[in-house]
N, C-alpha and C positions, 0 to 999 in steps of 0.2 A: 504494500500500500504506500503510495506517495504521502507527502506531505501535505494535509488538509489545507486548502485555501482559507481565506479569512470571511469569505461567504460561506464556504461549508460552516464554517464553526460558528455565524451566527444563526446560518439554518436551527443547526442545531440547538445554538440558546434559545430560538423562537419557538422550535419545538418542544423543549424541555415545559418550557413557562407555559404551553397550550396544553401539555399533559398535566401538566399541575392545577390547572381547571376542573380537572375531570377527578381528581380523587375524592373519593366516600372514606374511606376509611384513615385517612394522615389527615393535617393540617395543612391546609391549604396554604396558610399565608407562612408557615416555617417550609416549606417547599420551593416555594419562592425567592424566600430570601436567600435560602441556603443554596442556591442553583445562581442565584447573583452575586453570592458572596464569593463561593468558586470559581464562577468567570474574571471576579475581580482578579481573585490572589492569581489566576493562569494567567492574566493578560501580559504578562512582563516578561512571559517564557519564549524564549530565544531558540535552542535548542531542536533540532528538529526531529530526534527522536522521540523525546519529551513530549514536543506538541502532539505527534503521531499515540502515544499510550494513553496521553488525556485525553486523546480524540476517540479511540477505541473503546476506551472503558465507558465514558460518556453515552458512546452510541449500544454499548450491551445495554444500560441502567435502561 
């Protein structure tokens, strides 16, 4: 797998936040936060292996 572009990965964050919409049983808005809190602490990540296992593990959750 290549290195994610910076549009895949806010696909991703817009996906994450639309699935946090949809849960019955968590806390919606600790969902949230914690899925923006994450993007925060990765956004600095350089590294392009790095970005690739954030990117990976992201898209299992």
């Amino acid at each position: 797998m290549s290195t994610p572009t910076g549009r895949q990965v806010l696909q991703l964050y817009r996906e994450l936040l639309r699935y946090g919409r949809q849960l019955q049983f968590t806390d919606k808005d600790y969902f949230v936060n914690r899925v923006r809190k994450e993007f925060k602490q990765a956004k600095d990540i350089e590294k392009a292996e790095d970005i690739k296992f954030y990117f990976q593990v992201s898209c299992v959750v």
